[in-house]
N, C-alpha and C positions, 0 to 999 in steps of 0.2 A: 165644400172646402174643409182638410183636412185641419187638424188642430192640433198647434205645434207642440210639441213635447219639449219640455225643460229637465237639462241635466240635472238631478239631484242634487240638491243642495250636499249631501253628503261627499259625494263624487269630486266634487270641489274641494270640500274640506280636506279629502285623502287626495288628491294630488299637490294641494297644499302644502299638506303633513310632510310627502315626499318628495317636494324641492325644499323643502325644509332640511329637513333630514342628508339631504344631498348636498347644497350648498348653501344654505342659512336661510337667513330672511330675505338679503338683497336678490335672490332667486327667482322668489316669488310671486311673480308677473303675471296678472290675468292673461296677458294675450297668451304666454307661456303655458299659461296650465290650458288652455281653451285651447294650443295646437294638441299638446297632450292627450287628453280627450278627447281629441277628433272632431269638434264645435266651434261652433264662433262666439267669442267673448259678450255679446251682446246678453244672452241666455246668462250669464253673469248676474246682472244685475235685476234680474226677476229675486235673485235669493239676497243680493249683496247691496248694501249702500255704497260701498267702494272697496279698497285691496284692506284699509286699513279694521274694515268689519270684518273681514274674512281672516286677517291675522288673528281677532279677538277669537271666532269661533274655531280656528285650528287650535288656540290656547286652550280654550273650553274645551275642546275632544280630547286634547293630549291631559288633562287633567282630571279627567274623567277615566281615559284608561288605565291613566298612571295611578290613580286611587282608587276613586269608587268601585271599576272593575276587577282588579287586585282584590281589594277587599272582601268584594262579594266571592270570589273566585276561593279565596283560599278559608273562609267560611264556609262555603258548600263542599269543597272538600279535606276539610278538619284537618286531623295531626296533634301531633305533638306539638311543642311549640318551638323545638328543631326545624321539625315537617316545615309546616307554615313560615319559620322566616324563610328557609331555601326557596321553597314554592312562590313566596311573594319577591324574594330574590332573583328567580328564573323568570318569572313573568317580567318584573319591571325592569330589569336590564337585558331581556333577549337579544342577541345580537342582530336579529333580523327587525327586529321591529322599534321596541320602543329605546333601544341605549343610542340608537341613532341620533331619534329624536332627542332625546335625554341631552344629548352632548351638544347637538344644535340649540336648543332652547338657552343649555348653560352659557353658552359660547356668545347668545342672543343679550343675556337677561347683564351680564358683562357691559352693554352698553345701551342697555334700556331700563330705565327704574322700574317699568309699570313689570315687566317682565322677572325683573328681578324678583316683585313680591310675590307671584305669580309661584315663583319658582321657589320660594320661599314657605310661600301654603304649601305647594307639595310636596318638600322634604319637610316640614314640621310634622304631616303627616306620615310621613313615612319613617321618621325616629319617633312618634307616638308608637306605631306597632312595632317598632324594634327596643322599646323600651317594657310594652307590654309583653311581648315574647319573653326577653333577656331577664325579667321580673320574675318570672316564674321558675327561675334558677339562684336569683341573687337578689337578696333585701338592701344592698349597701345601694342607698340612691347614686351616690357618688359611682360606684362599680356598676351600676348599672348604665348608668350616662356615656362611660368609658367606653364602656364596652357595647353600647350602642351606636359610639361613634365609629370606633372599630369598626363594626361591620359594615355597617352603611358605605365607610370608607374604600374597602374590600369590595365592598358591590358597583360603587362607582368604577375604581379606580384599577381592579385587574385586570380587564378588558382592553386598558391601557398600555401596560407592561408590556416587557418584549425581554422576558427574563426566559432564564432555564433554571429549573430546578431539582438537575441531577439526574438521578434514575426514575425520580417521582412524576406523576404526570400533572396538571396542572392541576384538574380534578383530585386528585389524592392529596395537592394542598391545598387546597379550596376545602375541602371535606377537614383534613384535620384544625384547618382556623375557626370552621364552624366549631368545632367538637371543643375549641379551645373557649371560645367567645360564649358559648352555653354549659361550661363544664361548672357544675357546684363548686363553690371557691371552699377553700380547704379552713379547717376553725385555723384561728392565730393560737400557739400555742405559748403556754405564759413561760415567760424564761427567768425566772426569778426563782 
């Protein structure tokens, strides 16, 4: 007698992630990701205690690549610290992958406290290296805060917009708010 193979615990996770991502939490239905997959739900609970375990480990993967691997990723390939915020900018808001999610979880954490903190850890980390970045431009803690929020805000929130701007292409404004948000701040000069 053959011996039955269980879908990866991961396989789950990432169909998880992707009704996630597609239509929030209320989505995501064991029986639903098990048509998904091509399985019967049962192979579920070899990995899972229930739907509401599996919410926790899709939060843990999504935490995990929205930081840890960000971080390792734009470590290993260095920069300036221009380089590095875009780079950790392209990664964490990709439109294919993780701003889906991003927007799901916010959308999520909106009426879940546990979610909320959740989400809470991972943008605290995420204005720690946009504060580290923006630091090595500007000593004014205060301007640096600013102007960490700024971006951050930018990274969520352009993906959003449904603007025109002009002859410029959205890229060419994206790039100059970069250039803005990391530009040496000019001395104050004394007017007396």
């Amino acid at each position: 007698m053959a011996a039955t193979t269980l879908t990866p615990r991961e396989k789950w996770i990432e169909q998880g992630l992707q009704a996630l991502a597609s239509g929030g939490p209320e989505v995501v239905r064991i029986e639903a990701l098990a048509k998904g997959l091509g399985v019967t739900k049962g192979g579920f609970y070899g990995h899972f205690k229930d739907r509401r375990a599996l919410l926790t480990a899709m939060l843990d993967s999504w935490e995990r690549e929205s930081t840890d691997e960000v971080l390792a990723t734009i470590e290993r390939e260095g920069g300036d610290p221009r380089t590095r915020a875009r780079r950790a900018g392209a990664l964490t808001f990709s439109d294919d992958r993780l701003r889906p999610l991003d927007l799901a979880i916010r959308d999520w954490a909106r009426r879940d406290r546990a979610v909320a903190e959740r989400l809470r850890r991972v943008d605290n980390a995420r204005m720690g290296l946009l504060r580290e970045m923006i630091g090595t431009v500007c000593d004014d803690p205060d301007e640096v805060e600013a102007r960490s929020l700024l971006a951050f805000c930018v990274a969520i929130g352009e993906g959003l917009l449904a603007v025109d701007h002009g002859e410029r292409t959205r890229s060419q404004v994206l790039a100059a708010a970069t250039d803005l948000l990391f530009a040496t701040p000019e001395p104050i000069q004394d007017r007396t």
